[in-house]
C-alpha positions in Angstrom: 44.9 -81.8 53.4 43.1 -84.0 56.0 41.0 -86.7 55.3 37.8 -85.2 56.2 38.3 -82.5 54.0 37.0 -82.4 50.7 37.2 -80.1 47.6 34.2 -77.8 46.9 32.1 -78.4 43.6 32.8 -75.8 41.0 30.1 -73.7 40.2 29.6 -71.5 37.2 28.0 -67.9 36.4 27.1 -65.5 34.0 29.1 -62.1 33.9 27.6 -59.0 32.0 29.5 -56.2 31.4 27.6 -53.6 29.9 28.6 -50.7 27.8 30.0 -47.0 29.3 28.0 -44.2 28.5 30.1 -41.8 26.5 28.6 -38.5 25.6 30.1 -36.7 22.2 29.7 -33.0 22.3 30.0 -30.8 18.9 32.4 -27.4 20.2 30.9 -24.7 19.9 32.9 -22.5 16.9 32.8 -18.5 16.3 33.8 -18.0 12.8 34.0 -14.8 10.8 32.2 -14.1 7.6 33.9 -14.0 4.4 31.3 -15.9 2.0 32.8 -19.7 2.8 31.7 -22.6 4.9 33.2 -23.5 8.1 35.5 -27.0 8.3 37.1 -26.8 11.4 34.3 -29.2 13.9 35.6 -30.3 16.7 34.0 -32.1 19.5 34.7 -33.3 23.3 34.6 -36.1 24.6 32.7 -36.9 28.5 33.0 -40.7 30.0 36.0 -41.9 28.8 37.2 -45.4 31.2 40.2 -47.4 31.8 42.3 -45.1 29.7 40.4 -45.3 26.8 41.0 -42.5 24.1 39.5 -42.0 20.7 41.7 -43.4 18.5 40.7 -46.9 20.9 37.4 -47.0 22.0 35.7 -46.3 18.8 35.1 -47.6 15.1 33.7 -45.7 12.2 34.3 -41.5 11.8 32.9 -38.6 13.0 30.6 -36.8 10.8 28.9 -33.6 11.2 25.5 -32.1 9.9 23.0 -29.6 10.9 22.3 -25.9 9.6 26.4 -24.7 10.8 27.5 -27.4 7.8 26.3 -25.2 4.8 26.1 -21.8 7.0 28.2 -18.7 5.1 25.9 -15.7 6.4 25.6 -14.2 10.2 23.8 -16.0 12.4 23.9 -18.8 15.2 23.5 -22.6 13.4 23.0 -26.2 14.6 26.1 -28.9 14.9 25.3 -32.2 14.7 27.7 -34.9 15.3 27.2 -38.5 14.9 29.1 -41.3 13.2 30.6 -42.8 15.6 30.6 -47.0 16.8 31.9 -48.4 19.8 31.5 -51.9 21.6 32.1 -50.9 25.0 30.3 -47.3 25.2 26.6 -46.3 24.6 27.3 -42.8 22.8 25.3 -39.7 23.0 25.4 -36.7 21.3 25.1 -33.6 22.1 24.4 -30.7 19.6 27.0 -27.5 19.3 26.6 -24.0 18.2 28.5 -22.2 15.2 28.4 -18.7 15.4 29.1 -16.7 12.3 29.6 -13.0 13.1 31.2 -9.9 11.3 35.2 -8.4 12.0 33.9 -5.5 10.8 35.5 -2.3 12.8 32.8 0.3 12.5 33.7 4.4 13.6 31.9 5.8 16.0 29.4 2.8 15.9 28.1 3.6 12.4 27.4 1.3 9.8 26.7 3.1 6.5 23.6 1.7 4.0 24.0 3.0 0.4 21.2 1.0 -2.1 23.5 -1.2 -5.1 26.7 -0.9 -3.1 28.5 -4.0 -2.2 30.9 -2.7 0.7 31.1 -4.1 4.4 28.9 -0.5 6.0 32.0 0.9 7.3 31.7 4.4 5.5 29.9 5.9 2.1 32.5 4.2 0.0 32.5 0.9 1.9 28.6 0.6 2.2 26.2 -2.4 2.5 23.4 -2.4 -0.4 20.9 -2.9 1.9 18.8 -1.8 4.9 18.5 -5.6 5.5 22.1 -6.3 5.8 22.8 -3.0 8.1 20.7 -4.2 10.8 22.1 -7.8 10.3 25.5 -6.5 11.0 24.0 -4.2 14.1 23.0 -7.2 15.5 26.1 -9.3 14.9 28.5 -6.5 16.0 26.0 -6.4 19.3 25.8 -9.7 20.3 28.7 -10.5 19.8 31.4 -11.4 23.3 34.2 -10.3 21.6 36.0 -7.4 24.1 37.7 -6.0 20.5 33.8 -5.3 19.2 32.7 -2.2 18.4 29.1 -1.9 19.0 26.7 -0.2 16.6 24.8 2.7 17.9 23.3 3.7 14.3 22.9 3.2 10.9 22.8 6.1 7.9 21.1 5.1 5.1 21.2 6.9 1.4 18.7 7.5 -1.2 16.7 4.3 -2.6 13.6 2.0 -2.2 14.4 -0.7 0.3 12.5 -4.1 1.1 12.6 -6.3 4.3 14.6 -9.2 3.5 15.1 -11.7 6.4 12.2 -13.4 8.7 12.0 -11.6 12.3 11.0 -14.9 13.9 13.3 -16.1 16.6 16.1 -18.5 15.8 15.1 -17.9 12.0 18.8 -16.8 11.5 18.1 -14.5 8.6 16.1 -16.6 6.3 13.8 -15.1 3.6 10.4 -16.1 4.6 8.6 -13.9 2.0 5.4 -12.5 3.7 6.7 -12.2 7.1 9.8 -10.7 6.4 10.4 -7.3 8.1 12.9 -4.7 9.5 13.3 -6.2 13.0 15.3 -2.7 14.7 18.1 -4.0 17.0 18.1 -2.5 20.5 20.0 0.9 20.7 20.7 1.4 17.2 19.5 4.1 15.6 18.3 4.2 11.8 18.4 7.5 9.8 17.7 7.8 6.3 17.6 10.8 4.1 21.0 10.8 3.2 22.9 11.6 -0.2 25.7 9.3 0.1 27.9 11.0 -1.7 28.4 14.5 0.1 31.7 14.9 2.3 31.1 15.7 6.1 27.4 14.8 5.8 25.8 14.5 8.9 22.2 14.2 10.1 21.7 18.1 10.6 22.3 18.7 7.1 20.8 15.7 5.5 17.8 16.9 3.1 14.8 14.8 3.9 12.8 15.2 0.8 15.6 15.7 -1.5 17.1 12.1 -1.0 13.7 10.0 0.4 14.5 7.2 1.6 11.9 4.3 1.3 10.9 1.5 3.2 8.7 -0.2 1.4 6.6 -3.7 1.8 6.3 -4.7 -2.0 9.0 -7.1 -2.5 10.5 -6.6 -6.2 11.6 -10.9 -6.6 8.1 -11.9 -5.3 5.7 -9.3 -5.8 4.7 -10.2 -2.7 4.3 -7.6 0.5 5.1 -8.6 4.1 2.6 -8.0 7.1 4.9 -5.9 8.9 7.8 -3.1 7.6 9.1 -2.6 11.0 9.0 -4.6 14.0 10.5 -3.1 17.4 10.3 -6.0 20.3 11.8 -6.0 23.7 13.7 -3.2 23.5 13.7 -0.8 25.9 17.1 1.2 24.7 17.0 4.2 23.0 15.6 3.1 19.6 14.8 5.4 17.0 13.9 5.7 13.4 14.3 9.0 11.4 14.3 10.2 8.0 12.1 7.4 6.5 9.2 6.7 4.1 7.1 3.9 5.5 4.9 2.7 2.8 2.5 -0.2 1.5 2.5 -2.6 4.9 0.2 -5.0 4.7 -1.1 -7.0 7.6 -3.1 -9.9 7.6 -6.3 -10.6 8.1 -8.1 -12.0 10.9 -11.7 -12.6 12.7 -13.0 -9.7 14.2 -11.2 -9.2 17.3 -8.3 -11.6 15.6 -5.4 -11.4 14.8 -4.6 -13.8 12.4 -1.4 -16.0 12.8 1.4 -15.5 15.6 5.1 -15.4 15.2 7.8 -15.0 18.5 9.8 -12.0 17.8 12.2 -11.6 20.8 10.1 -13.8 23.1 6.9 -11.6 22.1 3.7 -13.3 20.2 3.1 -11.0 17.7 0.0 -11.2 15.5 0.0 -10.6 11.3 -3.3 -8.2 11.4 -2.2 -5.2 13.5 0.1 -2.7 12.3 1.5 -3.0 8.8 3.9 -0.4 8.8 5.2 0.3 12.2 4.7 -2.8 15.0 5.7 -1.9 18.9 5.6 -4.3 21.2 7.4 -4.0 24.8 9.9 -1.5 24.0 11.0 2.4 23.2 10.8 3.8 20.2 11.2 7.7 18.8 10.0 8.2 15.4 11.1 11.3 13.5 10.4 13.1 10.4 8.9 9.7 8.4 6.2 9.3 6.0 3.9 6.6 6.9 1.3 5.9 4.1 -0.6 3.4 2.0 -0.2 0.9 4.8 -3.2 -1.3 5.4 -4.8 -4.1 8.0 -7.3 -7.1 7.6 -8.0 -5.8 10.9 -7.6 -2.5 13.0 -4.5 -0.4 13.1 -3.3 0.1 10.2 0.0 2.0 10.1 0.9 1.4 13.7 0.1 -0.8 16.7 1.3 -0.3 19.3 1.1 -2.0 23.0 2.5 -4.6 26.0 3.9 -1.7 28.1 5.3 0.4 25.2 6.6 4.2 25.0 6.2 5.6 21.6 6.8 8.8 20.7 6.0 10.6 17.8 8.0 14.1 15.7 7.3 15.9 12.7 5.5 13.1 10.7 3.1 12.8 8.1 0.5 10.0 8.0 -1.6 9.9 5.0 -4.0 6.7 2.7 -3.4 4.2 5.7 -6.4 2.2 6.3 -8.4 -0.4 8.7 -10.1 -2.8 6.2 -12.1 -5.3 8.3 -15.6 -4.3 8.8 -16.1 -1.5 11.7 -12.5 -1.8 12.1 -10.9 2.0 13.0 -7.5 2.9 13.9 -6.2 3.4 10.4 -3.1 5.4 11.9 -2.9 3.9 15.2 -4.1 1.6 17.8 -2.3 2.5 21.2 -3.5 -0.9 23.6 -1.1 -0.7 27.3 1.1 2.0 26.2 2.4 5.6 26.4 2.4 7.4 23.2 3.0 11.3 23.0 2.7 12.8 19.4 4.2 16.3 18.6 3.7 18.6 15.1 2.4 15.6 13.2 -0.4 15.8 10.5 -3.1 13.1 10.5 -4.5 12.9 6.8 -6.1 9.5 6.2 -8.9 9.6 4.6 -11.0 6.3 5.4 -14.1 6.9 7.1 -12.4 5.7 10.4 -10.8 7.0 13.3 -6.9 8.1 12.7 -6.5 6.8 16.3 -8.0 4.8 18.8 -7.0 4.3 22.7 -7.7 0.6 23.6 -7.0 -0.4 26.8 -7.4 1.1 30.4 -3.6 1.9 30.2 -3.2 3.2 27.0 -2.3 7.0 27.6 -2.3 9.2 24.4 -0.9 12.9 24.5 -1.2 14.9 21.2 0.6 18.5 21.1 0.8 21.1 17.9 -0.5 18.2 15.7 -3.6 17.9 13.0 -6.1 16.0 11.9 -7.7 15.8 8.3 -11.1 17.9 8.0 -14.5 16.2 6.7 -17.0 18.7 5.8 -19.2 15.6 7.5 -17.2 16.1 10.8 -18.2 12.9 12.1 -15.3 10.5 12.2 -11.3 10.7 11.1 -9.7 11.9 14.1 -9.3 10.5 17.8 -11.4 7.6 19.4 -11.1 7.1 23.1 -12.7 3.7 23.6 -10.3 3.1 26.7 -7.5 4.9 28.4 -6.9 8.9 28.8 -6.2 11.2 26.4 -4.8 14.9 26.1 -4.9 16.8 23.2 -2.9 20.7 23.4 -2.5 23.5 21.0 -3.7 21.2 17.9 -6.6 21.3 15.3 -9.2 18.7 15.6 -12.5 18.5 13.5 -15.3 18.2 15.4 -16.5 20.3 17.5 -14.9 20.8 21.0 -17.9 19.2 22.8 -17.4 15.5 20.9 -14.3 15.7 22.6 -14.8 17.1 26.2 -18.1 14.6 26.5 -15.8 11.5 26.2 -13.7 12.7 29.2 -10.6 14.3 26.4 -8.3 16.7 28.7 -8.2 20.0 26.2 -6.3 23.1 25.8 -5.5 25.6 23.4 -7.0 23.7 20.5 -9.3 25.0 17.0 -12.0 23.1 15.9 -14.6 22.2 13.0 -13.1 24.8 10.5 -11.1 23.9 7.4 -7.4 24.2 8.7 -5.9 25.1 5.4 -4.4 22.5 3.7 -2.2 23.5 0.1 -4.1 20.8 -1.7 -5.3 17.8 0.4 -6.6 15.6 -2.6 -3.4 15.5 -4.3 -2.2 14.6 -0.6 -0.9 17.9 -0.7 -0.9 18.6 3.7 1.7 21.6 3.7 -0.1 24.3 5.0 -1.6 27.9 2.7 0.1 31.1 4.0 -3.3 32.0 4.9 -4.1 28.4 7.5 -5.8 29.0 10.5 -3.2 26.9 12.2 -0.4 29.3 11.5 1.5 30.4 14.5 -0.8 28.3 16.7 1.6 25.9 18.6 3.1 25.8 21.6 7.1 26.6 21.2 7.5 25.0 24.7 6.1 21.2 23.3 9.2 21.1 20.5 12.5 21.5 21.6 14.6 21.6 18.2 18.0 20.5 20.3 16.2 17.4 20.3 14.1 16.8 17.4 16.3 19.3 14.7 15.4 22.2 13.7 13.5 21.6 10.4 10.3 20.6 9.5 9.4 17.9 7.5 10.1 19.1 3.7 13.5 20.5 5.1 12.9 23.7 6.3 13.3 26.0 8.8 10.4 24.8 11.9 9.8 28.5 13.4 9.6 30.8 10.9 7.5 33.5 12.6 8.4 33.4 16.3 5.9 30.9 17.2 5.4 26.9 16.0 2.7 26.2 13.7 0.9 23.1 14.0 1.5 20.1 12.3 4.8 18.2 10.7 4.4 21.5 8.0 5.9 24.9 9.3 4.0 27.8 6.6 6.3 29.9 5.1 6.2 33.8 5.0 4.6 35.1 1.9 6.1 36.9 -0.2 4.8 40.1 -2.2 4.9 41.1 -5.7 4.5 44.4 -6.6 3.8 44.6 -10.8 2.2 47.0 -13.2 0.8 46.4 -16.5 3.6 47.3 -19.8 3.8 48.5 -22.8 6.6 48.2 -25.2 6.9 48.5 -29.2 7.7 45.3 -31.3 11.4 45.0 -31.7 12.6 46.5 -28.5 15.7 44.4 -27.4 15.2 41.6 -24.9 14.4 43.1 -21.8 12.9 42.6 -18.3 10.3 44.7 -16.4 12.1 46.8 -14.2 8.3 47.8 -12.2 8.3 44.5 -11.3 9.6 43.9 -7.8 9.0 41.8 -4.6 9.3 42.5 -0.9 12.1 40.1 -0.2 14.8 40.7 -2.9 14.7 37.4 -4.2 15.1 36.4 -7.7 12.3 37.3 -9.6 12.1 34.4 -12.6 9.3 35.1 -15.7 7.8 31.7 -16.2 5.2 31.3 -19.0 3.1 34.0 -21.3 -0.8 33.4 -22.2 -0.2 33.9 -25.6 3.3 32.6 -27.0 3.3 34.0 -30.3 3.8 37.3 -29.0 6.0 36.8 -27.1 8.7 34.3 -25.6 11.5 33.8 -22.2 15.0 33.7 -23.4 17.3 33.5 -21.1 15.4 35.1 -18.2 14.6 38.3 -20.5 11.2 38.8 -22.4 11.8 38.6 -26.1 9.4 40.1 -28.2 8.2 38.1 -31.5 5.1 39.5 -32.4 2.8 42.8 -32.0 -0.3 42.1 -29.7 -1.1 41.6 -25.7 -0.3 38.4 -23.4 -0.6 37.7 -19.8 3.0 37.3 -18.1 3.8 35.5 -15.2 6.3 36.0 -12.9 7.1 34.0 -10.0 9.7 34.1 -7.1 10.9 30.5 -5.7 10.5 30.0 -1.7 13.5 29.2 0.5 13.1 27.5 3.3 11.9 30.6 5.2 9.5 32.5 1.9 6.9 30.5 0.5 6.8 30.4 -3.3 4.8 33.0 -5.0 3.9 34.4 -8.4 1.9 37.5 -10.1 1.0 38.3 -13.8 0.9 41.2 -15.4 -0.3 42.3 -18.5 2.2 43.2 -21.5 1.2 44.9 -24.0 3.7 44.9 -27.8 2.4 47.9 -30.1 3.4 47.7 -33.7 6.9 49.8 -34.7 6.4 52.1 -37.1 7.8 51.9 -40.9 8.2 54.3 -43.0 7.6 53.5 -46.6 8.7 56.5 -48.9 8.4 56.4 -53.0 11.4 57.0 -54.4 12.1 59.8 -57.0 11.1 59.1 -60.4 12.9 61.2 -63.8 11.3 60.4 -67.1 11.6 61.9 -70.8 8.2 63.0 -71.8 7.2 60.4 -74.5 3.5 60.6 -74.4 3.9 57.4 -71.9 2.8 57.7 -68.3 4.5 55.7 -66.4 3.6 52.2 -65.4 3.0 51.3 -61.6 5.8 48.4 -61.7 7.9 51.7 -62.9 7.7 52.7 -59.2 9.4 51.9 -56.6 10.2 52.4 -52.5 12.2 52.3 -50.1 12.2 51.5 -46.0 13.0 52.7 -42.7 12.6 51.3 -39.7 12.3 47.2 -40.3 13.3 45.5 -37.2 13.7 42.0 -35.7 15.7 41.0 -38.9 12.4 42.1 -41.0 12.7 42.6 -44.5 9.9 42.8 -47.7 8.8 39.5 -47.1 7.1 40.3 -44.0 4.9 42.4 -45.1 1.5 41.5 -46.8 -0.5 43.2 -49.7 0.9 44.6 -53.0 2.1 48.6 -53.4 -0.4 51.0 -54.8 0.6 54.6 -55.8 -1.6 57.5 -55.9 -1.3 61.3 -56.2 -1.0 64.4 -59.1 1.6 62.2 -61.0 0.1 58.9 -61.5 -0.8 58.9 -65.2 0.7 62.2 -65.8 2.4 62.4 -69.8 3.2 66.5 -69.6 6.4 68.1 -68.8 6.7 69.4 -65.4 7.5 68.4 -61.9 4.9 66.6 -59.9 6.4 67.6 -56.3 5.3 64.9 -54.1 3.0 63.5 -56.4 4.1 60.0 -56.2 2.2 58.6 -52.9 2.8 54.7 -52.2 -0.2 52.6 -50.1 -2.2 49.1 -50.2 0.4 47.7 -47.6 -0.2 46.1 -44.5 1.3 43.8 -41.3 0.9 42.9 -38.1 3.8 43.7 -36.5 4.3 47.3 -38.1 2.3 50.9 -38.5 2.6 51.9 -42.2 3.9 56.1 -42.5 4.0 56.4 -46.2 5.9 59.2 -47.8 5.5 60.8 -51.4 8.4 61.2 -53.9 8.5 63.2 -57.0 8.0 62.3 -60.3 9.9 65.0 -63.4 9.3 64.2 -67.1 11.7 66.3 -68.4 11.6 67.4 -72.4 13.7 65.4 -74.7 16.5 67.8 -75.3 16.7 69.4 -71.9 17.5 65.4 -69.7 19.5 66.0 -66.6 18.9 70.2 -67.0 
């Protein structure tokens, strides 16, 4: 060091260092159901410096929370982390995402629904309880990235009465939300009900309909509450369908006049509570097949089905019947088609609110109607098809107005009846199966049904073409059936027996059901059994099959009294001055029947004749004639006996 240098001052400063930004990220975790929570969290760590690792860089412990911590039930939860501490990192957290799915292995894609069973859906003996928990699993199974997943392509449902049970609402996961709960269909999965559930080999062609109804129904047992909509179908544009069902006791919400009361996103879709209480389409495909759909009811217009957002609906074989529209003017109480395609074939239309059934509402709305009916008003004014937008065709149907309400709104018509009564068994006890005798009979069009595709039965079960050509309606009319029978008489006491003059055309059992006047007579065992002498009306009936309608024809029987014979018996006396006394006299009978004795009989013997007081020897031939008897059951022959007084010394000579 020189002597002109010299050391520089020291000067101080202020260093800050400041924290690493560490992001904590919760794993996402697949876990299948078996009724526990999930305890394996894990979670990744991003920004780690200067070889820093957990166990190093950080006080306090990681804790989890969010919906995946209590989660035991299919669905997609939340995984919070936090916990953590740390002087040299700023930590951020990231959520994960516990999915809970099934390991169920369905065959053939089927998951089995039988109401009360506890199973996991994979056959009749393993089946879920509930419609609820079928389509939960559908959707698990189908969502699912598994490559060893089966995927469900339908669900058969037994017998029963079965409520919506989880909230449709996106990201709900399955929760009850009471009122809005609803059937939410998973894309390409089928739903059939009618089923037994307990037959071997069923299958969907031999399932009986009517036999083993299968409900769907709003009313909600636990709450006594009923949801806005029973089915939703949203965004799905596979091949959905829903067969076999009976669709009842929707009802949707109410809102102002053109309203819809509150929205809920279903699958990305706003979907409104007043539309559509039983069936609600929005965006998607949808077949529906031999259903019920009744007593289902809007605050605003449609009340059984809305429809709409660039649907295709279409409709076989189904009955619709006391839906109804219940804001002021409000019509559609079927349907209300708004932006969609919607072909209906062999249904019958049978609500009874002064409304229209169905209403087109939009300029795309397209509505085609083949071999169907709608309910006839003897004030033809209203109940049928309201074009307020759209096109409509209607073909080889019954509507009831006449054909010029229809062609003056622009209607494209062919083959059609109008303004009569169509013939309907019984239509207030909701009664829509059609009389031998209907108008509608053998009206169809064969070409508009194509039973490979839509079965080949009608909605009770049986056969759809009985006759050659399709009736209208979901209802095929049976061939009647013709009894020949003539009026009968037989005597009181004949043995059981039937009446062999009594036949019918198509050799099926003939069955006697009831007599007009049951103390003459009574049915045992199939045969008439006479019990008392007089005339009745019988019945006879033959049951239908599911080609012969049921019949039945009376004729009257008439049961003459059996004759008895009452003779007096031979009477010897010594002659003793003494005639003899009545009570000396006695008879005997032929001919009592049915077990008959004495006792049956009324009034008190009387004799009468050339011996009757008679004190002389002789021999009164004959001369002792009985009478004064009588009875309902029997015609009296009375025959005389003898009477001898004989002198005291000459007895027995």
């Amino acid at each position: 060091m020189t002597a002109n240098m010299m050391l520089a001052p020291q000067t101080d400063f202020l260093l800050t260092v400041n924290k690493a930004t560490l992001t904590v990220t919760a794993d996402n975790k697949l876990f299948f159901e078996n009724g526990s929570v999930f305890k394996d969290f894990s979670v990744s760590y991003t920004g780690f410096v200067l070889g820093d690792t957990p166990s190093t860089a950080f006080g306090g412990a990681i804790a989890y929370g969010g919906t995946a911590v209590t989660a035991t039930t299919i669905g997609n939860y939340v995984i919070t982390p936090s916990g953590l501490t740390s002087l040299n990192y700023n930590i951020t957290y990231n959520n994960g995402k516990l999915t809970i799915e099934s390991d169920v292995q369905l065959t053939d894609g089927t998951i089995y629904v039988k109401k009360g069973s506890a199973g996991k859906g994979t056959s009749w003996d393993d089946a879920l309880g509930e419609v609820a928990e079928g389509l939960k699993l559908a959707y698990s199974l189908n969502t699912s990235t598994r490559p060893d997943v089966t995927k469900a392509n339908k669900i058969y449902v037994a017998k029963g009465t079965y409520a919506p049970q989880y909230s449709p609402k996106d990201s709900s996961n399955f929760a009850d939300e009471d009122t809005d709960n609803s059937f939410l269909l998973v894309d390409g999965v089928k739903i059939y009900g009618g089923f037994d559930g307990s037959i071997a080999n069923e299958s969907i062609s031999n399932r009986q309909i009517q036999k083993n109804k299968t409900i769907l129904d709003s009313y909600n047992p636990v709450t006594g509450q009923k949801v806005h909509h029973i089915v939703i179908v949203s965004n799905s544009t596979g091949d959905n369908e829903i067969d076999g069902f009976t669709i009842m006791n929707g009802a949707g919400g109410f809102g102002s006049w053109m309203g819809a009361g509150a929205t809920m996103t279903i699958k990305g879709k706003p979907i409104t509570q007043a539309f559509g209480s039983g069936i609600r389409v929005h965006s998607s495909n949808l077949n529906i097949k031999n259903c019920t759909i009744t007593g289902n009811s809007s605050g605003n217009q449609a009340g059984a089905m809305y429809i709409t957002d660039v649907s295709n609906v279409s409709v076989f074989n189904t009955l619709f019947y006391n839906n109804s529209a219940d804001h002021y003017g409000a019509s559609g109480t079927s349907m209300v088609i708004s932006e969609a395609n919607v072909k209906i074939y062999n249904s019958t239309f049978g609500d009874s609110q002064n409304s229209f059934q169905i209403v087109t509402d939009h300029v795309n709305a397209n509505l085609e109607v083949y071999n169907s009916i709608f309910r006839y008003f003897a004030d033809p004014t209203h109940n049928d098809i309201n074009k307020s937008r759209g096109t409509i065709t209607v073909k080889n149907s019954f509507l009831p107005n006449a054909e010029t309400f229809y062609s003056s709104k622009g209607f494209v018509l062919a083959n059609n009846i109008y303004n009569v009564d169509p013939g309907f068994i019984d239509v207030n006890a909701n009664n829509f199966a059609l009389k031998t005798s209907s108008v509608v009979v053998d009206k169809g069009d064969n070409s508009f049904y194509n039973t490979a595709i839509y079965h080949d039965k009608d909605i009770a079960d049986d056969k759809r073409v009985q006759n050659n050509t399709i009736d209208m309606g979901c209802f095929e009319s049976k061939l009647p059936q013709t009894i020949t029978a003539s009026d009968l008489t037989k005597n009181y006491g004949d043995s059981d027996f039937v009446n062999e003059a009594v036949t019918v055309n198509t050799g099926l059992a003939l069955t006697y059901t009831k007599s007009s006047n049951t103390t003459v007579l009574a049915i045992v065992n199939g045969k008439i059994h006479t019990q008392n002498a007089g005339t009745t009306t019988i019945t006879v009936a033959v049951a239908g099959n599911e080609t012969y309608a049921p019949t039945e024809k009376t004729f009257v029987l008439t049961i003459a009294k059996a004759n008895l014979t009452v003779k007096a018996n031979d009477k010897t006396k010594l002659a003793n001055n003494l005639a003899m006394s009545n009570a000396d006299y006695d008879v005997s009978y032929t001919g009592f029947v049915n077990g008959d004795d004495r006792s049956k009989l009324t009034g008190s013997l009387v004799y009468s004749g050339n011996a009757i007081g008679k004190t002389e020897v002789g021999i009164y031939t004959d001369g002792i004639m009985p009478g004064g008897l009588s009875s309902n059951n029997y015609n009296f022959i009375y025959n005389a006996g003898t009477l001898k007084i004989l002198p005291n010394a000459c007895i027995n000579k």
